[in-house]
N, C-alpha and C positions, 0 to 999 in steps of 0.2 A: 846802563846800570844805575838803578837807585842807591841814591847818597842817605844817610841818616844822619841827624845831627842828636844829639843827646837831650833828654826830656827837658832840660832847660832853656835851652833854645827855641827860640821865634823868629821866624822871617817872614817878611808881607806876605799878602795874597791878596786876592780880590775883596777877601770880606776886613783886610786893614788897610786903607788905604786914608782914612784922615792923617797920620802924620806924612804920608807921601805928599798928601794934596797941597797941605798947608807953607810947604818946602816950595812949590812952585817958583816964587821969585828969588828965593836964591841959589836955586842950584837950573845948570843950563842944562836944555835936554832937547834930542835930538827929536826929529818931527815923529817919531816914531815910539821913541818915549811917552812926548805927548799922546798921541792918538790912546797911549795903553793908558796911562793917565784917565784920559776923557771918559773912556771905555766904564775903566774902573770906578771913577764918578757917578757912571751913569747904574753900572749895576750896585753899584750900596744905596742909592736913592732910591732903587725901585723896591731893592729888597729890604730898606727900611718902610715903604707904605706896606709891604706885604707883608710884613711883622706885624704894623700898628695893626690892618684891617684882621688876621687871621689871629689876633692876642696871642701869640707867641709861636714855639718850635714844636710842631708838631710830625713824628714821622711815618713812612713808611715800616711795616714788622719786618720787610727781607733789606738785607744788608749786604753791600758786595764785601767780599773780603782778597784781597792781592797778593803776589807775589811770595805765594804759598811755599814750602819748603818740595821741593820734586817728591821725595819719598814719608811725606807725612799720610796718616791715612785718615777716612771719617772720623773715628774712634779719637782720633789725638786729636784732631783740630776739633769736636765737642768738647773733650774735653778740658780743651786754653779758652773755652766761654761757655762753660757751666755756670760757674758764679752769676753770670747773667739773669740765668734765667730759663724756662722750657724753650726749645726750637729744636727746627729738627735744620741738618745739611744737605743742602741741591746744587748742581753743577748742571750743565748742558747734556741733555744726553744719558744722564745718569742710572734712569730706570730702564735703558738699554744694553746696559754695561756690567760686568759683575764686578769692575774691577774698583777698588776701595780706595782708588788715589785720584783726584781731581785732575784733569788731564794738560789742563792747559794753564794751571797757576793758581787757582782763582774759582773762591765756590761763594753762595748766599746763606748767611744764615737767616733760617724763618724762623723768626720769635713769636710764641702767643702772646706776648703783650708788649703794648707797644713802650711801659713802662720799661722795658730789658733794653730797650735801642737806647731808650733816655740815660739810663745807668753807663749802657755800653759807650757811650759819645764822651761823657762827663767822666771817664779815666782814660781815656786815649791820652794818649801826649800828641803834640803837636810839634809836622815839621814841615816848613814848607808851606804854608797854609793847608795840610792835608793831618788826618786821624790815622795813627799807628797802634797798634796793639802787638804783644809778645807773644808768640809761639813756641813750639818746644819737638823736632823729631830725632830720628833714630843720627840724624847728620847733622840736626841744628839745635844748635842751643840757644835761646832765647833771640830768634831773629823777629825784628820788627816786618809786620806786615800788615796793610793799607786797608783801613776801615774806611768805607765809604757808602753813606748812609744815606739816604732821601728824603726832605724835606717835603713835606706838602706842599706848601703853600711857591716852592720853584714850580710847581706846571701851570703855571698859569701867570702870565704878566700884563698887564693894559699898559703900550704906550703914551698913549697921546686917550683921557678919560674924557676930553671934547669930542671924539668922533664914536657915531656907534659904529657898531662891529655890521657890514654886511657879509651875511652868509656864498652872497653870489661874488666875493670881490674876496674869497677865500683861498688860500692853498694848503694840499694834502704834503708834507713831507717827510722821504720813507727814508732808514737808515741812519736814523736821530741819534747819535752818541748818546747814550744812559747817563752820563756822568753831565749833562749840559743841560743848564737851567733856560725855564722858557725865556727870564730875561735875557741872556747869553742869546739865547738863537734871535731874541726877537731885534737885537743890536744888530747881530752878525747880517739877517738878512736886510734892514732897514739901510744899512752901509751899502748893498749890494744894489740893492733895487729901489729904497728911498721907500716913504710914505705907510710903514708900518704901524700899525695902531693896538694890535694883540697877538698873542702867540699861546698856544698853549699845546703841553706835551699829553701826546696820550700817556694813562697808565691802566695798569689791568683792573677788574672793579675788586678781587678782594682784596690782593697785598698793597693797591693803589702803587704800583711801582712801574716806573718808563717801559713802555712797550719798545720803543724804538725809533716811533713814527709824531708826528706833532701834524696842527693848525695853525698855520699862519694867516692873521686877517688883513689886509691892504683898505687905504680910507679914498685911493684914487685908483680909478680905472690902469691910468698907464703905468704903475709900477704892477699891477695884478697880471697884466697883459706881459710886462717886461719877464716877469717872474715865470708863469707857465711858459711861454715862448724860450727861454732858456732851457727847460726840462732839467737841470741839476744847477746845481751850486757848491762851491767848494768852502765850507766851514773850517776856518786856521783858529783853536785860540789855545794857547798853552801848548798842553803834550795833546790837544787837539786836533788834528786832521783829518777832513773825513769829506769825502763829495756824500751828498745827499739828492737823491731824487724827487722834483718838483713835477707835481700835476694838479689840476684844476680838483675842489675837494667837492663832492658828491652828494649831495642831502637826501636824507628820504623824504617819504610822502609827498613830492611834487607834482605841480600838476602841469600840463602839457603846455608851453609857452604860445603854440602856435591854436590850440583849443580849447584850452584849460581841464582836457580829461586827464583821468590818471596820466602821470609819467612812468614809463619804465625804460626811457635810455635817460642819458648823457651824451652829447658831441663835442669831444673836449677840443676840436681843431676850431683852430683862432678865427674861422671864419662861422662858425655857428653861436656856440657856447651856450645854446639852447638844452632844456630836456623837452622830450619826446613820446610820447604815446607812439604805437607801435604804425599806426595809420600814417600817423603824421611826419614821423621817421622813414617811411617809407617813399612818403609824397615829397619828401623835401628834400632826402638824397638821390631822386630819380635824375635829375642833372649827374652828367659826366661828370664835370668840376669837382660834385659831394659823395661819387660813388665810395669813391678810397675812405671815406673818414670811417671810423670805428669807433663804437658807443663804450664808455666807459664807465664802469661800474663800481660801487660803492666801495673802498676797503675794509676787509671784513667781512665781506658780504658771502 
């Protein structure tokens, strides 16, 4: 059950963490404290260079919106963000459905300007480290419910800006939490597998908003290796939980490693990691040992 605390109230979060930080030597904290500490250091550094470079907050126009009232309909939830501005309401499913109440909690609004998001973020109150805004249905009177908005400049984070990014030394990750910035994953997985250098989330090209899935880029061979040969990862951070699926990520226009004509495979098993023309795919898994591999193909594609 979500707790509320009233519009005056503030308690930390990841994006307050100088006065925690500062506290370090006099209050004692358990190794695990620590670590969230660390954690929390590491993402306000990253998302203070992603501020200075991107000049400010820029967002995504769709907006998640939570913990909806069960019997509120389209009509009333447009109506608790009129004031905002034009958008219209989407939920999962929606243009499948004729029925008028979001099904599972939880719908986006799509604003035509991204001005409306700006307005909409700058009256939220804050609890939690998290955006509330007040609702209104036939059951509820003014319950608070969880605005949660996307910044641009979270899909994309560079580790370590001494290493370049290899494309071949990349991973595809499917099942991305929406709510999880690329610094967050790019932490989560560098803990797991070591030697992370970029991470970025896909998002869709108009409303720029998380698909689901990201890029992870590795600056050494054996945590790249460590990473696909795991196939999943388990992401813990906050009310975060989530395994995610890891595979080797896929380039187009390549050319054949073994001839350099067009490619049109991939051999994601740890004993190739080649692309393939179609000759060459054939000649090179004629060995028993490579019959079983299977070529894998771009996401998206």
């Amino acid at each position: 059950m979500m707790s509320i605390v009233s519009e005056n109230e503030s308690e930390c979060s990841l994006n307050d963490t100088e006065g925690m930080l500062d506290c370090w030597q006099t209050t004692e904290y358990t190794e695990g404290d620590l670590k969230f500490l660390q954690f929390a250091k590491c993402v306000e550094e990253c998302d203070r260079k992603n501020r200075m470079w991107s000049g400010g907050d820029n967002y995504s126009r769709k907006v998640f919106v939570g913990g909806l009232p069960p019997d509120i309909d389209e009509g009333e939830i447009s109506c608790s963000f009129a004031r905002f501005g034009e958008h219209e309401i989407d939920w999962p499913h929606k243009t499948e459905s004729p029925c008028q109440f979001p099904p599972k909690g939880y719908c986006f609004l799509l604003f035509r300007r991204e001005t409306s998001v700006l307005l909409l973020t700058s009256s939220c109150f804050r609890s939690g480290g998290k955006l509330f805004w007040r609702v209104s249905s036939p059951s509820c009177i003014s319950k608070a419910v969880q605005i949660r908005p996307w910044r641009l400049v979270d899909a994309n984070c560079v580790l370590d800006d001494t290493k370049s990014i290899d494309p071949r030394l990349t991973i595809f990750v499917g099942g991305v939490p929406r709510p999880l910035k690329s610094v967050e994953l790019a932490l989560l997985l560098n803990d797991q597998f070591g030697n992370v250098c970029y991470a970025g989330i896909d998002t869709d090209c108009e409303l720029r908003y998380p698909k689901g899935a990201a890029r992870v880029a590795f600056c050494q061979q054996s945590s790249y290796i460590a990473a696909i040969s795991s196939r999943f990862a388990h992401l813990q951070l906050g009310d975060i939980s989530k395994r995610v699926e890891i595979k080797p990520y896929v380039l187009d226009d390549q050319d054949c490693d073994e001839c350099s004509a067009q490619a049109l495979y991939f051999c994601g098993h740890l004993n190739c990691l080649q692309y393939f023309c179609q000759n060459c795919w054939d000649s090179f898994h004629q060995q028993p040992s490579r019959r079983q591999h299977k070529p894998l193909l771009k996401e998206g594609s």
